[in-house]
C-alpha positions in Angstrom: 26.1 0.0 5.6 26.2 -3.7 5.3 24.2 -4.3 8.7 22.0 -1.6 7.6 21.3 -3.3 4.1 21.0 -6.6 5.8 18.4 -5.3 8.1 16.4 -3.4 5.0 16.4 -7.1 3.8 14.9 -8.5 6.4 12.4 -6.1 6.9 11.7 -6.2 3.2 10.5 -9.7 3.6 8.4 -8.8 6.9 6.6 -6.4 4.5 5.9 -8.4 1.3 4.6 -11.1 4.0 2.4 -8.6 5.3 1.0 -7.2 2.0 0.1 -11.3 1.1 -1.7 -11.7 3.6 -3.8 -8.9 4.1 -3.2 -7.3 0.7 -2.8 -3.8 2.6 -0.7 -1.7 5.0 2.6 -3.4 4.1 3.6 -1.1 1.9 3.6 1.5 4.0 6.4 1.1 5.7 8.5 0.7 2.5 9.4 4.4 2.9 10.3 4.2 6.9 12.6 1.1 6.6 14.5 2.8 4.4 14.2 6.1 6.0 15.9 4.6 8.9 17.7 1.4 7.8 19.7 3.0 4.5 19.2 7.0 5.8 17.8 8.6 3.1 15.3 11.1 2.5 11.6 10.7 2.3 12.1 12.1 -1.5 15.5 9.0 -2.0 13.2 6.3 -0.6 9.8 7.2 -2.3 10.8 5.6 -5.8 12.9 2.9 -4.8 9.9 1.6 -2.3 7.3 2.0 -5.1 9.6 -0.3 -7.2 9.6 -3.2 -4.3 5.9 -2.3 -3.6 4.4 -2.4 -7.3 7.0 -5.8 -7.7 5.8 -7.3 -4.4 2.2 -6.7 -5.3 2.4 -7.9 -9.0 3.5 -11.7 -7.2 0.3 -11.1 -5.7 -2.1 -10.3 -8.0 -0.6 -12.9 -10.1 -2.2 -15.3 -7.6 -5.2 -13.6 -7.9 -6.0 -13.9 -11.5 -4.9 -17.4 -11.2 -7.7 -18.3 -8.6 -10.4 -15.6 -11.1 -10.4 -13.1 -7.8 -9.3 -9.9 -9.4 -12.0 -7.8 -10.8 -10.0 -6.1 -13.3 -12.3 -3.6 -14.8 -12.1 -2.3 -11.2 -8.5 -2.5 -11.0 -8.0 -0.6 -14.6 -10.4 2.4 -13.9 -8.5 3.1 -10.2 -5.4 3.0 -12.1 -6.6 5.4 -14.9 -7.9 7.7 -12.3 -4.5 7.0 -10.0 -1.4 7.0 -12.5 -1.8 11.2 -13.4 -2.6 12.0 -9.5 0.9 10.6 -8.9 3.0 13.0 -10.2 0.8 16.1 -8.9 1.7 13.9 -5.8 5.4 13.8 -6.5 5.6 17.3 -7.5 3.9 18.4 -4.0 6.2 16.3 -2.2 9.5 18.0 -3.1 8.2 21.1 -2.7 7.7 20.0 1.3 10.3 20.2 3.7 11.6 17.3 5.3 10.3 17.5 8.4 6.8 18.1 7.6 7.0 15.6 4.9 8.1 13.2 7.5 5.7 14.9 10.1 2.5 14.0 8.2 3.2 10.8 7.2 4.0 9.9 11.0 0.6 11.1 11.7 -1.2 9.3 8.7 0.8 5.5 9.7 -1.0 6.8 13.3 -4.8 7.0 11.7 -4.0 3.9 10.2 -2.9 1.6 12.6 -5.5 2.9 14.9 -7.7 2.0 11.8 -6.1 -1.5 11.9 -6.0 -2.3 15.4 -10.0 -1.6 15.7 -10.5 -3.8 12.7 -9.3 -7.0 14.2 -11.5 -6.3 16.9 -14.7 -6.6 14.4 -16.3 -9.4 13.1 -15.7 -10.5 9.3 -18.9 -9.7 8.6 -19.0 -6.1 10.5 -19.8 -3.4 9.1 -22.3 -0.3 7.7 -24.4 -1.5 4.7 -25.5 2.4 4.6 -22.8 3.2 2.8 -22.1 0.0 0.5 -23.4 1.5 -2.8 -21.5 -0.4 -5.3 -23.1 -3.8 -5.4 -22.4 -7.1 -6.9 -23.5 -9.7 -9.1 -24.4 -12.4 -7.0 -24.0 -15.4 -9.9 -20.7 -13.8 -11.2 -19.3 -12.3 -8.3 -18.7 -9.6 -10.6 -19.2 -5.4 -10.0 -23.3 -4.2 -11.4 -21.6 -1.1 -13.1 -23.9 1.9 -12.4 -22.9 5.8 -12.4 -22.6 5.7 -8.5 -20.3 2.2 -8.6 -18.4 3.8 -10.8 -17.9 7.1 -9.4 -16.7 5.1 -6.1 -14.3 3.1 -7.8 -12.6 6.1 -9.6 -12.5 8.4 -5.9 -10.4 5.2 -4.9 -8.4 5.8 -7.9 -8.1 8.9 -7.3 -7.1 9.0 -3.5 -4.4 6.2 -4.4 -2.6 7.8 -6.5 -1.9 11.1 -5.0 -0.9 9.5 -1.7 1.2 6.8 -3.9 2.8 10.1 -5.5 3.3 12.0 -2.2 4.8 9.3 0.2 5.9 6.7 -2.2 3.1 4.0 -0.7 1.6 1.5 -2.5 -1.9 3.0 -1.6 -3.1 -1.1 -0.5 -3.8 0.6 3.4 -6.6 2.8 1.2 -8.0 0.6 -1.1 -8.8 -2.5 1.1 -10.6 -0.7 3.7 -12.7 1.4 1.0 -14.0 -1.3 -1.1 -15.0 -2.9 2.3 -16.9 0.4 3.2 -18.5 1.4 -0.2 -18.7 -2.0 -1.9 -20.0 -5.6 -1.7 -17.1 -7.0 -3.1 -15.8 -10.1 -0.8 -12.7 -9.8 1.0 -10.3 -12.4 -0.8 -11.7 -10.3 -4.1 -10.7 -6.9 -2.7 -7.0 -8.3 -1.6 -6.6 -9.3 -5.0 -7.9 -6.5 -6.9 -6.1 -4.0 -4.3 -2.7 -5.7 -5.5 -3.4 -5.2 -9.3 -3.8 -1.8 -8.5 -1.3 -1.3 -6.5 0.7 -2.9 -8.9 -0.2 -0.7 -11.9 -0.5 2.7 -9.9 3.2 1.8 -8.4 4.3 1.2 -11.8 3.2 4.5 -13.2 4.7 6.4 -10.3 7.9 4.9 -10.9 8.0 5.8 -14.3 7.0 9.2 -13.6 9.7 9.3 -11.1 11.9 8.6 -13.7 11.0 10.7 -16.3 11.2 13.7 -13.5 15.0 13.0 -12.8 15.0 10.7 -9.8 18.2 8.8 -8.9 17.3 4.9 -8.8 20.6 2.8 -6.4 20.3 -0.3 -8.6 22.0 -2.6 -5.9 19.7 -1.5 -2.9 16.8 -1.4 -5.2 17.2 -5.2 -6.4 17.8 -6.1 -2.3 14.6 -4.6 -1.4 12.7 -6.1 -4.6 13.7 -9.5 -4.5 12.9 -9.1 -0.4 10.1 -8.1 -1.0 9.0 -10.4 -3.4 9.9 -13.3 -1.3 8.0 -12.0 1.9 5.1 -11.5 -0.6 5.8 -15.3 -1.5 5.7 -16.2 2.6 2.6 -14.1 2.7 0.8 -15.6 0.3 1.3 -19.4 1.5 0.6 -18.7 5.2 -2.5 -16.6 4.4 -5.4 -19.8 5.7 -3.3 -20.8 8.1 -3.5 -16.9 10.0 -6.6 -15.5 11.5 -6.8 -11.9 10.1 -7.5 -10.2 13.6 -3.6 -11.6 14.2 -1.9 -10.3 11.5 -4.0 -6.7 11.7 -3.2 -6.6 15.3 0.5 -7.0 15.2 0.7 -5.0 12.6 -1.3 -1.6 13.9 1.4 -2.5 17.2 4.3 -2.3 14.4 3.1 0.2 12.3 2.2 2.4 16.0 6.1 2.1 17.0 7.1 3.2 13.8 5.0 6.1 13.4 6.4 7.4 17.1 9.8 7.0 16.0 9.3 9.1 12.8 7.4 11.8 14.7 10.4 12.1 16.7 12.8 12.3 13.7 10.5 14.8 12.6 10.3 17.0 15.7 14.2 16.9 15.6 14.7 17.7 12.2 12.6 21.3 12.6 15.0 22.1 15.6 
């Protein structure tokens, strides 16, 4: 067990770095490490991971306001739209078996590696204007709130927190490449506003964990945290000194290993 928590650690750091730099994907793998490293359930490590997750990402978006990035209005109307999804989220998960729990989030960390890997072959510019209807305020840098901007913003909302409910993700590996498709918000804005709302939709999922009777270990959950925090830390320093495609790149390869090695638990698990 001590080997086991010691390697949690260590990959709790590797995540929080990974959520620093890129603001996204990091959290998803919150569940699997602990999945594998402390053998729990899917349903055990869901709250626990949303704890380190929403804690990690608060360090974050701490940084963010400090530097003006986060658009908050943003930020607070994903989060209204995202904290009630997550216990309809929650709820569905326990009435899912273990193996197809564990089955479709295998496939989803799939879709979204693949998702990351061809990103880092783009350009930082690259992308479809077509379908960048929420638009920005080119003095303030600031969201031009119409009805479409704003029905966007609250589908993000929306998306985040039932997957945030359901597999106990922060929801970052959603929100960054969604406001890059449907807005014009610039990147180091969209890492920063994805954390704030990872950081209050985590919150409200743990709290409605709570409130629904889930068991919180209090000594894993505080080696995970401050892990986590620290990586986030790491992240957050070595951010200019990392060309994105590099950090996307190695991660879709991590996140692609990890995803194999679920499936298989999964397969095995319905034998």
């Amino acid at each position: 067990m001590e080997y086991a928590l010691v390697i949690v650690i260590l990959l709790g750091i590797f995540i929080g770095a990974i959520m620093g730099l890129t603001g996204a994907g990091g959290g998803i793998l919150a569940v699997p490490v602990l999945v594998v490293g402390m053998h729990w359930t899917m349903q055990q490590a869901a709250p626990v991971a949303l704890i380190a997750v929403a804690s990690g990402a608060a360090v974050g978006a701490i940084d963010g306001f400090r530097h003006h990035l986060v658009r908050y209005k943003a930020a607070i109307l994903m989060a209204v739209c995202g904290i009630p999804m997550t216990r309809i989220g929650q709820n569905l998960a326990h009435q899912l078996s273990q193996s197809l729990l564990m089955g479709g989030f295998s496939i989803l960390m799939l879709v979204v590696s693949w998702r990351f890997y061809q990103q880092s072959k783009k350009g930082p510019g690259e992308g479809d204007d077509i379908l960048r209807l929420a638009f920005i305020n080119a003095d303030t840098g600031k969201f031009i709130w119409t009805p479409i901007a704003a029905l966007i913003i609250a589908g993000i909302g929306v998306l985040t927190g039932l997957m945030t409910g359901l597999l106990g993700v922060g929801g970052g590996f959603m929100i960054v490449p969604l406001l890059r498709r449907f807005t014009y918000l610039a990147v180091p804005g969209i890492v920063a506003t994805s954390l704030f709302v990872i950081t209050l939709v985590g919150s409200g999922g743990v709290i409605s964990a709570l409130l629904a009777g889930a068991t919180i270990p209090v000594f894993e959950t505080e080696s995970f945290v401050l892990a986590m925090v620290l990586g986030m830390l790491i992240g957050r320093t070595v951010s200019r000194k990392l060309h994105a495609w590099q950090v996307q790149r190695g991660f879709a390869i991590l996140l692609f290993c990890v995803s194999v090695y679920l499936l298989i638990k999964a397969y095995i698990l319905m034998q």
